[in-house]
VOMARVO-724255 format. One record per residue (C-alpha): residue in one letter; x, y, z. Coordinates in steps of 0.001 Angstrom, whole numbers, plus 500000, padded with zeros to 6 digits. Example, Ala and Ser with C-alpha at 12.3 -4.5 7.8 and 13.67 -1.06 7.14 Angstrom:
<pts>
A512300495500507800
S513670498940507140
</pts>
This chain:
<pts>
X399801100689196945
X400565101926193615
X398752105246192675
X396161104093189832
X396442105127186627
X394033107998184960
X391960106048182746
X388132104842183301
X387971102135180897
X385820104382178889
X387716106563176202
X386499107394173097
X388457107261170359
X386818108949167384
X387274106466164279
X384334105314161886
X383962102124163969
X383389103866167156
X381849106859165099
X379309103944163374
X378812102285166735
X377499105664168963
X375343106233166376
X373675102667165752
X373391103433169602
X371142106362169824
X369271105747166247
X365876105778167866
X367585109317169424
X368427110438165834
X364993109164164177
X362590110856167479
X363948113684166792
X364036113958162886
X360530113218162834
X359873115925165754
X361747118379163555
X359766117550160606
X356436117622162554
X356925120963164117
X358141122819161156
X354973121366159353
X352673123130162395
X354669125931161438
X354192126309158267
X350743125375157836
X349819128209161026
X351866130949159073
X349964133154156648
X351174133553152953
X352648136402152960
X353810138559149689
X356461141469149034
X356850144200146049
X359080146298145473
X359448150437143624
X362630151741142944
X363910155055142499
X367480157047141776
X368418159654143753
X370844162751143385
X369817164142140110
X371521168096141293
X370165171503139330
X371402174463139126
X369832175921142096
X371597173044143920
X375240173890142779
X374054177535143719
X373011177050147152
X374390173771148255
X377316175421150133
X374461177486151617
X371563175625152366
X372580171768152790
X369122170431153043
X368897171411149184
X371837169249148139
X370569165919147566
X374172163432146878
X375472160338147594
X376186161382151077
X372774162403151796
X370955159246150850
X370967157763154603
X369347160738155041
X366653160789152579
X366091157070153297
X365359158392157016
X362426161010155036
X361026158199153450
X360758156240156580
X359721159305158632
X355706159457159975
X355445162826157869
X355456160824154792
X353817157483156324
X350699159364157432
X350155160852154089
X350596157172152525
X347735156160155153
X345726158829154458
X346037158454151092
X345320154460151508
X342586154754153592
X344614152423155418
X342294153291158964
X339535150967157463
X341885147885157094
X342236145369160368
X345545145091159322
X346476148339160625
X344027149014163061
X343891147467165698
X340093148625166077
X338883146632163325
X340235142931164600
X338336140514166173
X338517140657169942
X341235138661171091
X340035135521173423
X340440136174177606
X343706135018178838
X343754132244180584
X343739131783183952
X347212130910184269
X348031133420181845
X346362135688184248
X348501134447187691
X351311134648185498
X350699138279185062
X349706139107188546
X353340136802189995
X355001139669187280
X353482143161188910
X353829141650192467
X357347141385191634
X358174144154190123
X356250145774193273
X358501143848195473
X361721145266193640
X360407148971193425
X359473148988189637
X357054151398188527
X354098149538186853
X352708151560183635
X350173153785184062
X346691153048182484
X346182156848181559
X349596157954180613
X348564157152177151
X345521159295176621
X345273161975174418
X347314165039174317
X344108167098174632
X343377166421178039
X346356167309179859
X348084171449180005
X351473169973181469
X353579171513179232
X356274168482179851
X353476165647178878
X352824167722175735
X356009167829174702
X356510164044174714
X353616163298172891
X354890165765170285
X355280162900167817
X351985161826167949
X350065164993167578
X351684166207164844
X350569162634162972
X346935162968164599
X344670159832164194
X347501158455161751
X350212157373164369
X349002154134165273
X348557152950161466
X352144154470160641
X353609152529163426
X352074148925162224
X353306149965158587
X357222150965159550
X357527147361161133
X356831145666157116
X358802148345155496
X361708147863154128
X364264150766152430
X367448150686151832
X370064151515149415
X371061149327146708
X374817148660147442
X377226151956146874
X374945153558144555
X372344156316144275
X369330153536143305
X367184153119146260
X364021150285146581
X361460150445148635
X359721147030149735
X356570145947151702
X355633143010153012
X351826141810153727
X349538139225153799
X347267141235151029
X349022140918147611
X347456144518146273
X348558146016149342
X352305144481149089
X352472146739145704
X350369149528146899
X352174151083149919
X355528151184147808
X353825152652144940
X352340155285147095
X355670156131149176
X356818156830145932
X354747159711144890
X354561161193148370
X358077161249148681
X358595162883145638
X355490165254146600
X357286165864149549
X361040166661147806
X359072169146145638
X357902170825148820
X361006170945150891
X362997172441147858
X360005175272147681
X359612175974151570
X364009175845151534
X363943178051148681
X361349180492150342
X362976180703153533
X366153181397151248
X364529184605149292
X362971185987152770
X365808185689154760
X368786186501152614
X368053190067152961
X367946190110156538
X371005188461157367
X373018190448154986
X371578193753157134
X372769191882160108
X376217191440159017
X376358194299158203
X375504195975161431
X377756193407162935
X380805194618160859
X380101198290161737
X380109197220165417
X383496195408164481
X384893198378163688
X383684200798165960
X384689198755168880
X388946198642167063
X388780202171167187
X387216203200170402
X389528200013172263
X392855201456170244
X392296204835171432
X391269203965174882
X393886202493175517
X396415204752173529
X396854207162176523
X397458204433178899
X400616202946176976
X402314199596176882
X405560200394178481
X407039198363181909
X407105194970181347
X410038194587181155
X410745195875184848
X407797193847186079
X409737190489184300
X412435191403186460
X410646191333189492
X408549188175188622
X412038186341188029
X413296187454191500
X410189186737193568
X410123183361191757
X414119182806193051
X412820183551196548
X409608181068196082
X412115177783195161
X414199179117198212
X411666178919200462
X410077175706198547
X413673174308199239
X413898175118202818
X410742173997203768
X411075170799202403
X414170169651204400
X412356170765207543
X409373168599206642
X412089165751205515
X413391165988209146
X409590165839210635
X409182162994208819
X411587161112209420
X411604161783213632
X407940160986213439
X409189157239211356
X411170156689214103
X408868157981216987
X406023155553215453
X408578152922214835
X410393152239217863
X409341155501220351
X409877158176221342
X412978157334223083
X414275156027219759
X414116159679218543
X416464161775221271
X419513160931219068
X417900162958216554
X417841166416218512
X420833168482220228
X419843169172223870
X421867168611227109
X419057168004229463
X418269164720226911
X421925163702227195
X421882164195231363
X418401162436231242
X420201159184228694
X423600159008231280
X421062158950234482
X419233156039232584
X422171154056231866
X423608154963235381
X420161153412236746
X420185150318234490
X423587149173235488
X422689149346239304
X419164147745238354
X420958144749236437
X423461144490239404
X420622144105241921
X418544141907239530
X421887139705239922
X423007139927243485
X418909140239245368
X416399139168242810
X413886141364241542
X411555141159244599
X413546143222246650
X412744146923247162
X416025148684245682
X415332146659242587
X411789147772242983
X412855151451243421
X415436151548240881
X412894150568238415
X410251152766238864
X413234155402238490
X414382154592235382
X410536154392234178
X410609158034235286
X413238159027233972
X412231157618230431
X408583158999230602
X410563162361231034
X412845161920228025
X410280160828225904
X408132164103227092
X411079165954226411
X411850164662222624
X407676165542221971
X408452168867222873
X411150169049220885
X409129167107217989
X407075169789218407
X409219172746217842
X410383170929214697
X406522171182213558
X406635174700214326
X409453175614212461
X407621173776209392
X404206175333209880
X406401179104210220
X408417177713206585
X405206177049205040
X403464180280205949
X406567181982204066
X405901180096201044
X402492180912201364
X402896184313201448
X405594184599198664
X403573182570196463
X400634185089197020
X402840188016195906
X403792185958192640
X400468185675191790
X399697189270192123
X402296190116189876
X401790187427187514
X398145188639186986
X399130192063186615
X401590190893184187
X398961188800182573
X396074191745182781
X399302193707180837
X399396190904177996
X395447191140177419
X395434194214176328
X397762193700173517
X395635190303172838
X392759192059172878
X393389194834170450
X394435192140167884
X391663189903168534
X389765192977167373
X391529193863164411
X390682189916163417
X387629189807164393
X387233193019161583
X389050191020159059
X387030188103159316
X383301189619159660
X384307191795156257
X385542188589154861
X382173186822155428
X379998189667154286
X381254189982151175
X381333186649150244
X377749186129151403
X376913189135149007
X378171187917146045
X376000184315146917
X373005186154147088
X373432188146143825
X374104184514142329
X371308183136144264
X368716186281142542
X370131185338139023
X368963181260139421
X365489180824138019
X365307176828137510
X363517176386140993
X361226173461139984
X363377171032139015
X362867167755141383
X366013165738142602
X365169162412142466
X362985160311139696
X361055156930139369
X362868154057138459
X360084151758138269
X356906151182140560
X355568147823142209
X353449145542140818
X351305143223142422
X353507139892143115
X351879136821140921
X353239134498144076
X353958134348148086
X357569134675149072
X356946132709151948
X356238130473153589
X358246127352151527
X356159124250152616
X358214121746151307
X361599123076151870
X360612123836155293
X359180120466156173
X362731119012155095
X364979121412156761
X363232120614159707
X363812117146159330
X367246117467158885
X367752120001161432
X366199117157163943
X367856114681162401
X371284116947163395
X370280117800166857
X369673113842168031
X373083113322166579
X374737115962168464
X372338114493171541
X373814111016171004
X377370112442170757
X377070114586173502
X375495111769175684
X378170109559174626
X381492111756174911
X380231112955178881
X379490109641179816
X381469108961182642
X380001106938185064
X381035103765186593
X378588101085185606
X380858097407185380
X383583095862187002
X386003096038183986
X385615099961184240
X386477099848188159
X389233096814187229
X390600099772185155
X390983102179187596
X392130099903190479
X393690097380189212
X393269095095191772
X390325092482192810
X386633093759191841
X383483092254193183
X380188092800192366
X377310093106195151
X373572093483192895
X371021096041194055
X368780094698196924
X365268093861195085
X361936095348196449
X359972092966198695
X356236093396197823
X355329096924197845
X358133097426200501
X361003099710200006
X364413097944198925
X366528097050202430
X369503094920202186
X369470093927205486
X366147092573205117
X366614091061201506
X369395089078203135
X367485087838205894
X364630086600203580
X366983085474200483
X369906083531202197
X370788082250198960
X369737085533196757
X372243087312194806
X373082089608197160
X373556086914200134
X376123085491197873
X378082088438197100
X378363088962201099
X379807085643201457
X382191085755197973
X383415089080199645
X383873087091202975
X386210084453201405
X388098086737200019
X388854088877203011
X389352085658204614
X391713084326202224
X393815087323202609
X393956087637206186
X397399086986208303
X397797083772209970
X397660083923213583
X396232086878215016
X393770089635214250
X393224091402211584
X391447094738210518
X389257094931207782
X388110099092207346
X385362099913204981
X385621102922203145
X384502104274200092
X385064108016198167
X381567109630199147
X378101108754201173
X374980106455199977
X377502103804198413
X376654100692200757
X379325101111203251
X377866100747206508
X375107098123205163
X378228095977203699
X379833096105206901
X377062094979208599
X376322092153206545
X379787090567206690
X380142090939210324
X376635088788210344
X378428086589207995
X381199085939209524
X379500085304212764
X377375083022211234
X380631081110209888
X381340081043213350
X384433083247212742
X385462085627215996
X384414089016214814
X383623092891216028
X382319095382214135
X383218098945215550
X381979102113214122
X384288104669213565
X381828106968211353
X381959109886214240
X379983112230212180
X377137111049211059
X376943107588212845
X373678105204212307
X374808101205213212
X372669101766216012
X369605102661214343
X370585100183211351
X370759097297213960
X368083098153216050
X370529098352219372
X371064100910221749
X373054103606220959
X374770103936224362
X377613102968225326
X379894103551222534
X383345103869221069
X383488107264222326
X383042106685226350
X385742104110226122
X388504105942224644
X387645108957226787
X388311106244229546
X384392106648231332
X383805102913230969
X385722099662230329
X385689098064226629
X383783095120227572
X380930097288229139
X380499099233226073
X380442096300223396
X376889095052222649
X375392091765220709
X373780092104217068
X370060090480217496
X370223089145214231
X374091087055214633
X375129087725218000
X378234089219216451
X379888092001218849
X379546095661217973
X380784098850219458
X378791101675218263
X379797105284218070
X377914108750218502
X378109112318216701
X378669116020218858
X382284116235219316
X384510119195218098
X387080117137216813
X386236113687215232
X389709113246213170
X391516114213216547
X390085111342218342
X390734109072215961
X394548109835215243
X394733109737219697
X397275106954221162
X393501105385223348
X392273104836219780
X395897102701218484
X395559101408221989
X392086100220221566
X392707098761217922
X395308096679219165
X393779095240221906
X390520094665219390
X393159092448217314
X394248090223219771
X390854089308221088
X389040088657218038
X390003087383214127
X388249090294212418
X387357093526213671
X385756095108211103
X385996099118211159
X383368101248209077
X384400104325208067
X383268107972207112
X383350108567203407
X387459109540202023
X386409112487199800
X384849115292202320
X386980114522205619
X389887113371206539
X388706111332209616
X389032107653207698
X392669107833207386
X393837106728210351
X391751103627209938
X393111103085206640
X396489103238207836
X395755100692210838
X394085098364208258
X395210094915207540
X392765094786204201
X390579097595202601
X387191097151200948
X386485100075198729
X382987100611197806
X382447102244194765
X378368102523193739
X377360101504190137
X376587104847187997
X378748106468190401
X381503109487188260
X384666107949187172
X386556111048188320
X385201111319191819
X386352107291191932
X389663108506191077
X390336110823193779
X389228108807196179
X391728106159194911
X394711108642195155
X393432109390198517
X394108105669199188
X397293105681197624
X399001108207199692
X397816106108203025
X399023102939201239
X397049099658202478
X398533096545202277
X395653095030200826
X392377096127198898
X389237094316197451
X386853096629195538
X383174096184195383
X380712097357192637
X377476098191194549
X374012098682193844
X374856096946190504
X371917095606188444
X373955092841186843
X373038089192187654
X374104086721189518
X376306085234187209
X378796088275187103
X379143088409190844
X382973089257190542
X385950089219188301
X389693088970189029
X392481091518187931
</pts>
């Protein structure tokens, strides 16, 4: 059998025809949910409040004199394009929200407190098992839950750590709830690259859209006017005191060079060039020793490599000792008389016995010997390391003496610097100040009005009409990407020219079993009760075809299998061994499905004997073979438990038994276990004479396919496929290839 090609029957190929005909398809997908988009952005719109925006503007970075005075002194006083961000962060800050509020009266609006709304309705009580679900998990997982009174006032707690994070909201008072709902609807930002920047609120009250912008605006530039005053204040008062602290520092500067220099005068600078000399030399002996202790660790190493490796035995070449080389000629002596008496008495015999145990001995005592010698090798290393140790130790000492020398040097020029600089600073810090005392334009503001809000004649949102039609379209867009999506991963199997595809062989058709009453839907029963239903007749159109195909003369096997479970295997099998009984052909049906086995139950027989106590040889085929009550057709049943299913199957009893099966009846009829999860059907494929391959409608094109090269590396003579469960009629029972 020929492995079948990759194709389904199904591709897509995207043209306008095929383009035109998926979406003709799914139209009613495409119009559902065009009209669902429209509908839902129509709630939308008409349950969102008109809301309005204004806008102020104003230009920054308008520099005085004062600022080209003191702006390499006191940054917060230079106001540039650099610093907008900045300012933009003041604007936005709660110092100059909660004078806006204030100012507003903003604490007697329900838009900003939260007082003032209308209670909001109890949750429900979903809403409220929903919540309680949330805390018992986060219980479960070791979260905290909040804390009910973690958010009360400042004033009733002295923990200086729970002060200190409510900070924020005592220096804003009774104002830091209403600044917090007003940051979330304002908007500031800079007006591309340059030094315009508007201000913009957004609100449901048109008056109060223009009226919070208006009023950031003159706090702000209340509050630039009093920054530049308290900056210049804390200019005039402190000026005067940090000049008398440099200058105390650069007195100290100077006093300290002196009293170092001539401390240390006396002492003198002279010898390093004799203690150079001695580092270099006690360095020289440090790389000696370094070297030397090395190699002896090198030879360690490598004696315990070969100790670990192959012995300790392995390791006497490796050391110089005469009672080793006594010890090796004694062993060799020993092993030649040992392999002579192996030859000549056996190795039963005592001298063989004896001489044995000897050279045992006599290795146990080398290989003590070469750890004692391995041992003295470690000493040697530990006594090399100890040197370098020590050697290193005296390097040290005279390194930091030589380094203690160098400070001193260091340090009297770090001095001499350190003067320099702090007579550097103070001077030019004098001659700012003097500049500073001659600027008298101090009231000058930075920044200026470009123009304030006004109240905004319409609402910027929402758009009723354009949102009603974008939501149309954007429905209209999903079901289209729903139909193509729907129609590109479509891959099931759901007609016989799809399965012809992939086979390439016969295809039959065998329709879905039809409820009886209000009884579930059983084959087995449909077929007793419809002989001449659709299903009856796609039993016996399977039949002739087996039949047709089968060898003259002789048995044949017919083995069921199909890629994975629930596809109408086992039921199929049983309904064409009735069939064929019922023709009056000779017939067994035999169960090889050692896994998950269930003719028995199926056919309402006993479920012992079975397959499995005749090949173990426990009783004779005929003795285990039992009667359908329905046909009288012979089946041998099988049973689940044992360790190795696939081994059983693949055993010379099981050939044995097939063959024997063949020559006493004209069909035996083998169901299988599925091909995809185990391997336990191929031997049963290969023993086949013909293969039906089950395949259930709706079932995924690519699990079909595996299955199929399963089949084609076990190479059937024959196979029939059969479309099951299929909801097509009677009139499309099967189809040739």
């Amino acid at each position: 059998m020929e492995p079948p090609p990759k194709s389904d029957g199904r591709e897509t190929v995207l043209d306008f025809s095929s383009i035109f005909k998926i979406l003709r398809k799914g139209w009613w997908i495409i119009a559902v949910t065009g009209v669902v988009g429209a509908m839902i952005a129509a709630v939308i719109v008409l349950e969102i409040e008109p809301t309005y925006s204004a806008r102020a503007q104003i230009l920054m970075g308008q520099s005085n004199r004062v600022d080209s005075v003191l702006g390499t002194l006191i940054p917060d006083l230079k106001i540039d394009d650099d610093a907008i961000a900045g300012e933009i962060a003041i604007i936005r800050s709660g110092r100059v929200l909660s004078k806006v509020s204030e100012r507003l009266n903003l604490e007697t609006r329900p838009e900003f407190n939260v007082a003032l709304r209308p209670p909001e309705p109890e949750p429900s009580l979903l809403a409220r098992l929903g919540d309680a679900a949330v805390d018992a998990l986060k219980r479960s997982l070791g979260v905290a839950l909040p804390d009910p009174d973690a958010a009360g006032p400042a004033g009733e707690t002295t923990d200086p750590v729970q002060l200190a994070a409510r900070a924020g909201r005592v220096q804003l008072g009774t104002q830091a709830d209403f600044v917090g709902e007003m940051m979330g609807d304002l908007s500031v930002r800079q007006v591309g690259s340059t030094s315009l920047v508007d201000i913009q609120f957004v609100s449901t009250d048109r008056f109060l859209a223009s009226a919070i912008p208006n009023a950031v605006v003159d706090v702000y530039m209340d509050d630039q006017l009093d920054r530049k005053f308290e900056g210049l204040r804390r200019v005039t008062t402190g000026l005067q005191s940090r000049i008398s602290e440099m200058r105390e520092k650069l007195e100290a500067s100077e006093r300290s060079m002196i009293d170092y220099r001539t401390g240390n005068l006396a002492a003198g600078f002279g010898g390093s060039r004799l203690l150079s000399e001695q580092i270099g030399d006690l360095s020289r002996r440090v790389n000696d020793a370094s070297a030397e202790l090395a190699e002896l660790q090198s030879d360690l190493s490598g004696i315990d490599a070969l100790i670990r490796r192959e012995g300790a035995i392995a390791a006497t070449g490796l050391f110089q000792s005469d009672l080793l080389d006594g010890l090796q000629g004694e062993v060799v002596s020993l092993r030649q008389r040992r392999d002579l008496l192996l030859e000549r008495f056996g190795a039963d015999t005592a001298q063989t016995v004896e001489t044995i145990a000897a050279i045992e001995r006599l290795e146990g005592t080398i290989a003590d010997e070469a750890g004692r010698l391995r041992n003295e090798q470690a000493q040697r290393v530990d006594l090399a390391a100890a040197r370098v140790v020590v050697l290193r130790g005296e390097l040290q000492v005279l390194e930091s003496r030589a380094i203690e020398q160098a400070g001193r040097e260091v340090r009297l020029t770090q001095l001499e610097r350190d003067y320099q600089a702090q007579q550097a600073v103070y001077n030019t810090f004098l001659d700012k100040f003097t500049e500073t005392s001659e600027s008298v334009d101090l009231q000058e503001g930075d920044s200026q009005v470009i123009f304030y809000a006004d109240v905004p004649p319409s609402a910027i949102a929402p758009r009723k009409s354009l949102s009603v039609a974008l939501g149309g379209i954007g429905g209209v867009f999903a079901g289209m990407g729903i139909v193509f999506l729907l129609a590109l991963t479509d891959t099931a199997l759901r007609s016989t020219t799809q399965l012809m595809a992939l086979t390439g062989g016969t295809v039959l058709v065998q329709p879905k079993a039809r409820r009886f009453v209000f009884q579930p839907a059983n084959p087995l029963n449909h077929v007793l009760r419809q002989p001449l239903g659709p299903l009856s007749e796609s039993i016996r159109s399977l039949r002739s075809q087996l039949l047709m195909g089968l060898p003259k003369g002789g048995g044949a096997i017919v083995t069921l299998a199909s890629s994975e479970s629930d596809c109408g295997k086992t039921t199929t099998s049983i309904l064409l061994a009735r069939s064929l009984s019922q023709m009056g052909v000779n017939c067994i049906l035999v169960e090889s499905d050692l896994r998950r086995p269930s003719l028995a139950r199926l056919m309402n027989i006993a479920p012992t004997p079975d397959l499995i106590d005749v090949l173990t040889g426990r009783l004779p085929l005929d003795e285990a073979i039992r009667q359908d009550p329905e046909s009288r057709a012979d089946v041998l049943t099988a049973r689940s438990g044992l360790g190795d299913p696939a081994g059983l199957l693949l055993s010379e009893p099981m050939g044995d038994l097939l063959g024997e099966l063949k020559q006493r009846y004209r069909v035996v009829i083998v169901d299988t276990v599925p091909l995809t999860p185990v391997s336990d059907s191929s031997p049963m494929i290969r023993a086949a004479d013909q293969v039906v391959f089950m395949v259930r409608c709706g079932m995924d094109s690519r699990t079909v396919e595996a299955a199929l090269e399963t089949l084609a590396k076990l190479d059937p003579p024959q196979m029939v496929s059969v479309l099951s469960m299929s909801p097509q009629g009677a009139q499309s029972k099967y189809e040739y290839g």
